[in-house]
Jmol script that loads the backbone (N, CA, C; Angstrom):
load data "model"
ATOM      1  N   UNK A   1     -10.383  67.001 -36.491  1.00  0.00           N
ATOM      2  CA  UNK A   1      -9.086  66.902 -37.135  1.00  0.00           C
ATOM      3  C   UNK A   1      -8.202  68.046 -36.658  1.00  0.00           C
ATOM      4  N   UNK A   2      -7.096  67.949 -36.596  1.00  0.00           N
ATOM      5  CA  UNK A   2      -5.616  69.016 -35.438  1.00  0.00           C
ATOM      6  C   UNK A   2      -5.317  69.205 -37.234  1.00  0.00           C
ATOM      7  N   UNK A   3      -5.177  70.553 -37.284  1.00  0.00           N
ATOM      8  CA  UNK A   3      -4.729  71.458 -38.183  1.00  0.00           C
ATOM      9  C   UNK A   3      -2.630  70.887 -37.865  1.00  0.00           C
ATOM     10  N   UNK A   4      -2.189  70.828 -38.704  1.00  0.00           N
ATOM     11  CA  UNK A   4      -0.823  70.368 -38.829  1.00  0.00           C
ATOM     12  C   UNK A   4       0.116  71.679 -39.383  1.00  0.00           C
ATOM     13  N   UNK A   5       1.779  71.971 -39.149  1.00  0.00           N
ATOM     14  CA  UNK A   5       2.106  73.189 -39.450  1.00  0.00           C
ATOM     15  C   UNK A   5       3.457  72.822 -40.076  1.00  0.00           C
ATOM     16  N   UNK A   6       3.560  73.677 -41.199  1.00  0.00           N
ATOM     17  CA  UNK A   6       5.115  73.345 -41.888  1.00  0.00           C
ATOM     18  C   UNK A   6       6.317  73.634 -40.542  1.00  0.00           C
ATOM     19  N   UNK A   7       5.948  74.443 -39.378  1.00  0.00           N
ATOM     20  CA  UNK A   7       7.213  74.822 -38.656  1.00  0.00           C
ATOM     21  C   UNK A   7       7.788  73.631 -37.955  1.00  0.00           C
ATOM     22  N   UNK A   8       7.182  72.573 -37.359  1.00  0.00           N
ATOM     23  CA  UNK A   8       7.106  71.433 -36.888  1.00  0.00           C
ATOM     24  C   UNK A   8       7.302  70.296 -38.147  1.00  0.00           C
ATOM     25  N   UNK A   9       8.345  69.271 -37.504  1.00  0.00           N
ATOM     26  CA  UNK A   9       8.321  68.107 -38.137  1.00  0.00           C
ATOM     27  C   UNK A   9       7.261  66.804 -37.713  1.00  0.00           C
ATOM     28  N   UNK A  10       6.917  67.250 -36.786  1.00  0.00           N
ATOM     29  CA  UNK A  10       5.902  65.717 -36.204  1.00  0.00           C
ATOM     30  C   UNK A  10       4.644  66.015 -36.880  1.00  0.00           C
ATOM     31  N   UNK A  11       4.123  65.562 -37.942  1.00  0.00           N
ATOM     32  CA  UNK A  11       2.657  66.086 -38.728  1.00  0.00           C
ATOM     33  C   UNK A  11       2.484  64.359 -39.343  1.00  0.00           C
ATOM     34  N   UNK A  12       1.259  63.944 -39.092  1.00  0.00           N
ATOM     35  CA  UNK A  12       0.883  62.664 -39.781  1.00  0.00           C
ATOM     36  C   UNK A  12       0.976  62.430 -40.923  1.00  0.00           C
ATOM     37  N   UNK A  13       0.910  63.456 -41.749  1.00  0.00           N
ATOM     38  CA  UNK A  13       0.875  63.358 -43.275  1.00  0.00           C
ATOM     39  C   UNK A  13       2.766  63.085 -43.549  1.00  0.00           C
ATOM     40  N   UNK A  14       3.283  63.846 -43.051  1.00  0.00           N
ATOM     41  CA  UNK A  14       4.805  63.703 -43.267  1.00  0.00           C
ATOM     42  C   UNK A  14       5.220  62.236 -42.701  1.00  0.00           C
ATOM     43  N   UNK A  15       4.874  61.721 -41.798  1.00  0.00           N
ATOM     44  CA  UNK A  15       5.134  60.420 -41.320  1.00  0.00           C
ATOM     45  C   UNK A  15       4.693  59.272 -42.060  1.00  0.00           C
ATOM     46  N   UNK A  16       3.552  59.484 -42.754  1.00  0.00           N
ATOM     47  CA  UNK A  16       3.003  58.601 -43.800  1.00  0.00           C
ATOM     48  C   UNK A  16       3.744  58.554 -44.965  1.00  0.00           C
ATOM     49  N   UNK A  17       4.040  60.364 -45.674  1.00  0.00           N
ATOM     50  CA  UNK A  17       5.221  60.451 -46.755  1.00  0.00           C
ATOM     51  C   UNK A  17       6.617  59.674 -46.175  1.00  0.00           C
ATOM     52  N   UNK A  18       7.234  60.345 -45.461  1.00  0.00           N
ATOM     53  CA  UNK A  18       8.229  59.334 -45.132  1.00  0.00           C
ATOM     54  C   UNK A  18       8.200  57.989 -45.126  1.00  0.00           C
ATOM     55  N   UNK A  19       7.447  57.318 -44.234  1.00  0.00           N
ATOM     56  CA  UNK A  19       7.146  55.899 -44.900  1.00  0.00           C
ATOM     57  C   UNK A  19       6.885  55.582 -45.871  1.00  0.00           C
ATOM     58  N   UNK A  20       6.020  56.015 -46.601  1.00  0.00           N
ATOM     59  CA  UNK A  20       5.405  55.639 -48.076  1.00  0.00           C
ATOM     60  C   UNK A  20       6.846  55.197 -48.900  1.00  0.00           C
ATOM     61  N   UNK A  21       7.894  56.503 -49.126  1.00  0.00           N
ATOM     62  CA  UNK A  21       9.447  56.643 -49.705  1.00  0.00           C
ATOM     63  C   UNK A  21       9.346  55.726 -48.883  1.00  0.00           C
ATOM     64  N   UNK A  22      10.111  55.211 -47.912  1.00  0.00           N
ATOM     65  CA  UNK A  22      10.953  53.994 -47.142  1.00  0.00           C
ATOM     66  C   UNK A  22      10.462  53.097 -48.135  1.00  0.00           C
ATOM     67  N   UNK A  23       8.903  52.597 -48.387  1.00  0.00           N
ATOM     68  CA  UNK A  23       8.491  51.314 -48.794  1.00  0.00           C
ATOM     69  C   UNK A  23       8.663  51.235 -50.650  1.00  0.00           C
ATOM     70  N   UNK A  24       9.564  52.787 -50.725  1.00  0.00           N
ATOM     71  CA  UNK A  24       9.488  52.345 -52.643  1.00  0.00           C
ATOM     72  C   UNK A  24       8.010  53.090 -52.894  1.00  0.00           C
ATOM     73  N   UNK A  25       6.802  53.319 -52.584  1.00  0.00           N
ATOM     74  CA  UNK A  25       5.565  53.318 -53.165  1.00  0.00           C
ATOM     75  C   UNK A  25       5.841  55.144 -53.553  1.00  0.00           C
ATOM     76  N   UNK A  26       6.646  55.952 -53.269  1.00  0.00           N
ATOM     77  CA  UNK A  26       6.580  57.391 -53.576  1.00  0.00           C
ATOM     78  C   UNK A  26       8.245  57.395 -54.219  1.00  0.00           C
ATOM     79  N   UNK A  27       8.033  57.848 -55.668  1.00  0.00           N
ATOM     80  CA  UNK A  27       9.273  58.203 -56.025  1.00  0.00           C
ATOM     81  C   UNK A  27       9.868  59.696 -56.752  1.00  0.00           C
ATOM     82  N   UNK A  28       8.709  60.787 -56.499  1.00  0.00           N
ATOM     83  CA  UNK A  28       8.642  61.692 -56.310  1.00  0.00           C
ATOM     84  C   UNK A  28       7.704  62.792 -55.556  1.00  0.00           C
ATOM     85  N   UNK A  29       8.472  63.725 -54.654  1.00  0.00           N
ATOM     86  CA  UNK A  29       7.802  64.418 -53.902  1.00  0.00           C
ATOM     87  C   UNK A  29       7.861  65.988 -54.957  1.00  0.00           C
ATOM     88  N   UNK A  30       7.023  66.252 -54.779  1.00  0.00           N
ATOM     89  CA  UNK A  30       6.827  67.415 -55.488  1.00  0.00           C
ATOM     90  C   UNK A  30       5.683  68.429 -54.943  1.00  0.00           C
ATOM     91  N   UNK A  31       5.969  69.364 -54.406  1.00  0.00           N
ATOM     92  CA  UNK A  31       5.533  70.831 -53.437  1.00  0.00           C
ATOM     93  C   UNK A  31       5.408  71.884 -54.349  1.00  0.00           C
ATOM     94  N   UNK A  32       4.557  72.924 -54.129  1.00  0.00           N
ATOM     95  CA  UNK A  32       4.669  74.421 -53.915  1.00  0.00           C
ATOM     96  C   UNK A  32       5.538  74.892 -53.818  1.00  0.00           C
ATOM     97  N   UNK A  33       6.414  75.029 -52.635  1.00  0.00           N
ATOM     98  CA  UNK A  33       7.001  75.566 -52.460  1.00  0.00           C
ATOM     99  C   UNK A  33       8.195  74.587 -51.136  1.00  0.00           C
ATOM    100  N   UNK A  34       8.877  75.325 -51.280  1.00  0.00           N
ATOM    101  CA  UNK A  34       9.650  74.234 -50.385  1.00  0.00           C
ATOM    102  C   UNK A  34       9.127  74.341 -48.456  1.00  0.00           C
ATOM    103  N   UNK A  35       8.911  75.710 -48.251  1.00  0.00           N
ATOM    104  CA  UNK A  35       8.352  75.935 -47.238  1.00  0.00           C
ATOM    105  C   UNK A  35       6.846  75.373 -46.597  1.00  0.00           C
ATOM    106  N   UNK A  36       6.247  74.542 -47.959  1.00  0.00           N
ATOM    107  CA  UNK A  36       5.115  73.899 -47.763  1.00  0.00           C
ATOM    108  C   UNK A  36       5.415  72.287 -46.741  1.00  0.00           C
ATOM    109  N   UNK A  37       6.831  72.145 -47.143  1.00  0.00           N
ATOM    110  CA  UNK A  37       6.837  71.126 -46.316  1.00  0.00           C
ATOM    111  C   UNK A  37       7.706  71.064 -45.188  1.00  0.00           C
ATOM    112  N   UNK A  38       8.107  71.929 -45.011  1.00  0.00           N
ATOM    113  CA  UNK A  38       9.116  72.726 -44.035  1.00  0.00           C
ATOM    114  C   UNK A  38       9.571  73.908 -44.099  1.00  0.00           C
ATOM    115  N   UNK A  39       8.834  74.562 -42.593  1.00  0.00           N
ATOM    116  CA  UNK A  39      10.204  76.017 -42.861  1.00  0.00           C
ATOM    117  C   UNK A  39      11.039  76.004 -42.234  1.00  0.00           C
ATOM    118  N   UNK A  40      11.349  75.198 -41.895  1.00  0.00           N
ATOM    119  CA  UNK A  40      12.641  75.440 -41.566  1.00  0.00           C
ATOM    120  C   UNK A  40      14.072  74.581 -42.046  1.00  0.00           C
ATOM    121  N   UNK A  41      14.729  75.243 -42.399  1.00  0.00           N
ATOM    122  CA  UNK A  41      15.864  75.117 -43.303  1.00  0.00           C
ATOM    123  C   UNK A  41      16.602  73.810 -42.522  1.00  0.00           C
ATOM    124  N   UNK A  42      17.095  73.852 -41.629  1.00  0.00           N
ATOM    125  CA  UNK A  42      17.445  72.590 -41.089  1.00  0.00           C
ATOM    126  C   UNK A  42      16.369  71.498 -40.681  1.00  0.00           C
ATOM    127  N   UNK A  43      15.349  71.650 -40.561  1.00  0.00           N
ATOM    128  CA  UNK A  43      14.420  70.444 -40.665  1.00  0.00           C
ATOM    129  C   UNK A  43      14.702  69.519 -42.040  1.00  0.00           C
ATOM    130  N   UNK A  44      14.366  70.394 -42.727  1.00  0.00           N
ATOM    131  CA  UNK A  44      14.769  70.185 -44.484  1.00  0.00           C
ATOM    132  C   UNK A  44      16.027  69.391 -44.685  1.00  0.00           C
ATOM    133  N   UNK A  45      17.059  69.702 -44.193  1.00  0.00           N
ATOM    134  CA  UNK A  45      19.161  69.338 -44.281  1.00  0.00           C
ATOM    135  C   UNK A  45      18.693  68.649 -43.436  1.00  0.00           C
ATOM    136  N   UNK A  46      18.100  68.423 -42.042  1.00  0.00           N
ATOM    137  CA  UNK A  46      18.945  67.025 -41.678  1.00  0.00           C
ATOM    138  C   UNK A  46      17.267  65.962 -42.029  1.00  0.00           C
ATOM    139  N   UNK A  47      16.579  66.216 -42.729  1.00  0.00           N
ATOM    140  CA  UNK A  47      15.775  65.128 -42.728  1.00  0.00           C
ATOM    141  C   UNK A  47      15.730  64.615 -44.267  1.00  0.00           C
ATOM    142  N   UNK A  48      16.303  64.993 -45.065  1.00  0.00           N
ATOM    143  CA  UNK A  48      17.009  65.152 -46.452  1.00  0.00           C
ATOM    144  C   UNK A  48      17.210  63.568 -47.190  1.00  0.00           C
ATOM    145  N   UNK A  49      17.874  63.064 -45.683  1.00  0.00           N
ATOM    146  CA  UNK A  49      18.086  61.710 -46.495  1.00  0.00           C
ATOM    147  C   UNK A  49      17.231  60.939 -46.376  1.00  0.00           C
ATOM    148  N   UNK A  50      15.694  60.929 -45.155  1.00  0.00           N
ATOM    149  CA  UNK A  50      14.862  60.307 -45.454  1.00  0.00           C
ATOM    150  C   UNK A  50      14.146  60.961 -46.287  1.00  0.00           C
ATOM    151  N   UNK A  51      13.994  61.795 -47.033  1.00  0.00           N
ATOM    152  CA  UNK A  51      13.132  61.915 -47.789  1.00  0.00           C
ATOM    153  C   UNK A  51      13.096  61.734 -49.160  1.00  0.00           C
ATOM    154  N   UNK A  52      14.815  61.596 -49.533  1.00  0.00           N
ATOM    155  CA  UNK A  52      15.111  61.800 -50.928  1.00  0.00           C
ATOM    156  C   UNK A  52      16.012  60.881 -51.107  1.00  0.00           C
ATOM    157  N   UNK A  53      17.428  60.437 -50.399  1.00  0.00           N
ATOM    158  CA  UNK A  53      18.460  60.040 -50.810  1.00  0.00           C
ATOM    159  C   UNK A  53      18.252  58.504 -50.415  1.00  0.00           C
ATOM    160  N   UNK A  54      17.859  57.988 -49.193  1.00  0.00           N
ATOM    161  CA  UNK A  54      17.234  56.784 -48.953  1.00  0.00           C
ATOM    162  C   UNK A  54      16.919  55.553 -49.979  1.00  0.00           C
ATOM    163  N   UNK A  55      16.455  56.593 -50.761  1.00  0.00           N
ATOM    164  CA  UNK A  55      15.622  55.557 -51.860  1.00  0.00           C
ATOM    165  C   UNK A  55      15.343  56.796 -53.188  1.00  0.00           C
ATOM    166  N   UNK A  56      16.127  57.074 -53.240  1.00  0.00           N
ATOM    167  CA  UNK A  56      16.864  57.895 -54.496  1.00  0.00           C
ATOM    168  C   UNK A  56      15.593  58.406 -54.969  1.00  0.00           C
ATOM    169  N   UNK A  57      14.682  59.276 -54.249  1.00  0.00           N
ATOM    170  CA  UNK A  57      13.593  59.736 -55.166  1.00  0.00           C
ATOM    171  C   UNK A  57      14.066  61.564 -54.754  1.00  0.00           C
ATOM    172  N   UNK A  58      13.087  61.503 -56.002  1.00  0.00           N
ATOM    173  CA  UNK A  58      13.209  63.129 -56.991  1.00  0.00           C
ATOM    174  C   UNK A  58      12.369  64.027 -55.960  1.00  0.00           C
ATOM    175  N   UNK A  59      12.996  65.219 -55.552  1.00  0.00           N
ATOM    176  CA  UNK A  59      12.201  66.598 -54.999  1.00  0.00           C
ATOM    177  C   UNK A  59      12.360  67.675 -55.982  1.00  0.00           C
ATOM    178  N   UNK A  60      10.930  67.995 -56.041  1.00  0.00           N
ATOM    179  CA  UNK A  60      10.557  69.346 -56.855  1.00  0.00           C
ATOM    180  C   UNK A  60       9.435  70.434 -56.372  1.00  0.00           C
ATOM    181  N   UNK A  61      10.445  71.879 -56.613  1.00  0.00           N
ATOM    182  CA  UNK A  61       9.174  72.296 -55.732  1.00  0.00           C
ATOM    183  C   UNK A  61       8.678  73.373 -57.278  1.00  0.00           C
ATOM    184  N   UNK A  62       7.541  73.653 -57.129  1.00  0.00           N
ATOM    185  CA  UNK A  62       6.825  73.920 -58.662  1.00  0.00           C
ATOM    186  C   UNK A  62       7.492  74.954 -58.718  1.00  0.00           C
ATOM    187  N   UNK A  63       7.449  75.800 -57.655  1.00  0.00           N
ATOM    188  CA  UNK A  63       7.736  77.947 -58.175  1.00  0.00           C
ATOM    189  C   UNK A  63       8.884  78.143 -57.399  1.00  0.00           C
ATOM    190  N   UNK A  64      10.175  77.256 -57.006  1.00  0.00           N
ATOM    191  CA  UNK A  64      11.323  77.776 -57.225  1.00  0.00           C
ATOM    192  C   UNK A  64      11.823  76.430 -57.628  1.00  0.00           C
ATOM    193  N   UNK A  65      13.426  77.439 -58.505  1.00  0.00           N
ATOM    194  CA  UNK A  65      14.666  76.274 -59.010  1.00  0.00           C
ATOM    195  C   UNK A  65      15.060  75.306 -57.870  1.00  0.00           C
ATOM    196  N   UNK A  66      14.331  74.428 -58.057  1.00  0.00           N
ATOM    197  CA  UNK A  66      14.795  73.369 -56.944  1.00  0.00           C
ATOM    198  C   UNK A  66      13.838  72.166 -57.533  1.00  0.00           C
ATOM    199  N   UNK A  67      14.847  71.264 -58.029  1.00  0.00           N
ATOM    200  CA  UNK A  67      14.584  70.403 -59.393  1.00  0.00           C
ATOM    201  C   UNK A  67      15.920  69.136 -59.135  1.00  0.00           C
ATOM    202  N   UNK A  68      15.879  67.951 -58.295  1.00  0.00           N
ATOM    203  CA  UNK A  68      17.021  66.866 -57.708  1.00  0.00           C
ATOM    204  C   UNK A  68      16.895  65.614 -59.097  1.00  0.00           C
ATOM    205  N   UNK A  69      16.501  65.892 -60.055  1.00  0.00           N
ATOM    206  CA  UNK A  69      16.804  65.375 -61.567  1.00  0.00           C
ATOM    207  C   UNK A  69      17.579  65.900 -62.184  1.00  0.00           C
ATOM    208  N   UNK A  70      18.498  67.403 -61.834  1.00  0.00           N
ATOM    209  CA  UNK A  70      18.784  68.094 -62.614  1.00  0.00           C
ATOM    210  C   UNK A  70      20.032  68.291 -61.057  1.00  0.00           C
ATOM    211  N   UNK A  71      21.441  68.197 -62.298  1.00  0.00           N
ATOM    212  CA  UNK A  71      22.755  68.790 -61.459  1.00  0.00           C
ATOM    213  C   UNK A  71      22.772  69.864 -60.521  1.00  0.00           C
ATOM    214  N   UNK A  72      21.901  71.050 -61.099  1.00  0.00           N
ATOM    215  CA  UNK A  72      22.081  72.064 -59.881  1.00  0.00           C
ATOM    216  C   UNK A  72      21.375  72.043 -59.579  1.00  0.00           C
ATOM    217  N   UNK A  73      20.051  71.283 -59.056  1.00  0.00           N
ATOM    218  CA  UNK A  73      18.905  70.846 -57.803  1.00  0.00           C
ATOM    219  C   UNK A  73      19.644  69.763 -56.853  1.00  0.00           C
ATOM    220  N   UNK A  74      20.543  68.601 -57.412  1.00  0.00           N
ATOM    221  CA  UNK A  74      21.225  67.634 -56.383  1.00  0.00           C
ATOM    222  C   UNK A  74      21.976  69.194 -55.777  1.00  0.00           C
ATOM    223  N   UNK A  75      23.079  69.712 -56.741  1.00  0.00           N
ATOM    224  CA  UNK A  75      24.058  70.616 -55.695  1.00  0.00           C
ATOM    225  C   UNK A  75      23.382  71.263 -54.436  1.00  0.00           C
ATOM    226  N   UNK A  76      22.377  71.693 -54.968  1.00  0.00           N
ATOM    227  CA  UNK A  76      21.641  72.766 -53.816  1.00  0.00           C
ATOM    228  C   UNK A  76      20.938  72.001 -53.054  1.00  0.00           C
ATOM    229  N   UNK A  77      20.498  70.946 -53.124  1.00  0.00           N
ATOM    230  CA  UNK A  77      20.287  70.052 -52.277  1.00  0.00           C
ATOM    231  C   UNK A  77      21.626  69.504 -51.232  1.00  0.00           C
ATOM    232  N   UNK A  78      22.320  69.078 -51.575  1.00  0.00           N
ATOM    233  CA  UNK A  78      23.877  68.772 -50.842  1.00  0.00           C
ATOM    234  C   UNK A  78      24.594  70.054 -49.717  1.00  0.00           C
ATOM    235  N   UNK A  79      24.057  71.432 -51.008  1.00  0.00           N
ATOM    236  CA  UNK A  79      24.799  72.485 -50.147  1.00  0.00           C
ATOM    237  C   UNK A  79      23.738  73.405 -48.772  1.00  0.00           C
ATOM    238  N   UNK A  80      22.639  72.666 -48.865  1.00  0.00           N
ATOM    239  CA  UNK A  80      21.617  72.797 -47.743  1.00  0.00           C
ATOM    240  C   UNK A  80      22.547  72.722 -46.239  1.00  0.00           C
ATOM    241  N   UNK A  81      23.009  71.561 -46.320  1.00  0.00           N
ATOM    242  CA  UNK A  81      23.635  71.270 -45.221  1.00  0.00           C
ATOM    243  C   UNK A  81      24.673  72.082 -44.420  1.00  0.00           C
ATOM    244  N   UNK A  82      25.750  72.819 -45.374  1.00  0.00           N
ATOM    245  CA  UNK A  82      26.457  73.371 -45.437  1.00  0.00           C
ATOM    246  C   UNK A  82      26.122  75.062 -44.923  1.00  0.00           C
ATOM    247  N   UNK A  83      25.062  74.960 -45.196  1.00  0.00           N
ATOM    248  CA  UNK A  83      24.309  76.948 -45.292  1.00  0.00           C
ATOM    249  C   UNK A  83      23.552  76.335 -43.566  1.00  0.00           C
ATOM    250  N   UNK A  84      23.017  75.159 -42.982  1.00  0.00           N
ATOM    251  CA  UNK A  84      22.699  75.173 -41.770  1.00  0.00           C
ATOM    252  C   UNK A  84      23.882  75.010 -40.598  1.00  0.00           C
ATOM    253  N   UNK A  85      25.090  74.751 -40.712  1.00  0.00           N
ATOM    254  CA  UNK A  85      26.300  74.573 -40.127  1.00  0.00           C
ATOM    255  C   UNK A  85      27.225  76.029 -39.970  1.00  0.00           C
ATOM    256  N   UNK A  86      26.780  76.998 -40.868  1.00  0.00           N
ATOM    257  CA  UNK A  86      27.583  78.251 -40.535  1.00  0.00           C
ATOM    258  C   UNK A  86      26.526  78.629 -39.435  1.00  0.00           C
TER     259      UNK A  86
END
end "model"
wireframe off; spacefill off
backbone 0.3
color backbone group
């Protein structure tokens, strides 16, 4: 088995999550930490809408404020984009 790395987006498990959301069968993702499923900040902003907005499911990461059920988890979700463009 190939050890897989949050710095990289090509990881089997993420390709399966992503699909899984596409098909409806995942309607919340919920992490550690946000860096568990990416570190990198624009991986995160531009892959955003397959993971969450697509098919309107909930991201939560346990040990920081980052909660997309709740007004200021969508904002900071939205303003991701914005903080990778400066």
């Amino acid at each position: 088995m190939v050890a897989s790395s949050g710095g990289n987006m090509v990881r089997p498990g993420l390709k399966k999550l992503l699909e899984d959301i596409a098909a409806g069968k995942i309607d919340t993702v919920i992490v550690y930490k946000v860096d568990r499923l990416t570190r990198s900040l624009a991986d995160f902003a531009n892959n955003r809408r397959d993971l969450l907005t697509a098919r309107e499911s909930v991201f939560v990461s346990v040990t920081q404020q980052f909660n997309t059920t709740t007004s200021m988890g969508r904002l900071t979700l939205n303003v991701l984009p914005l903080i990778r463009s400066i």
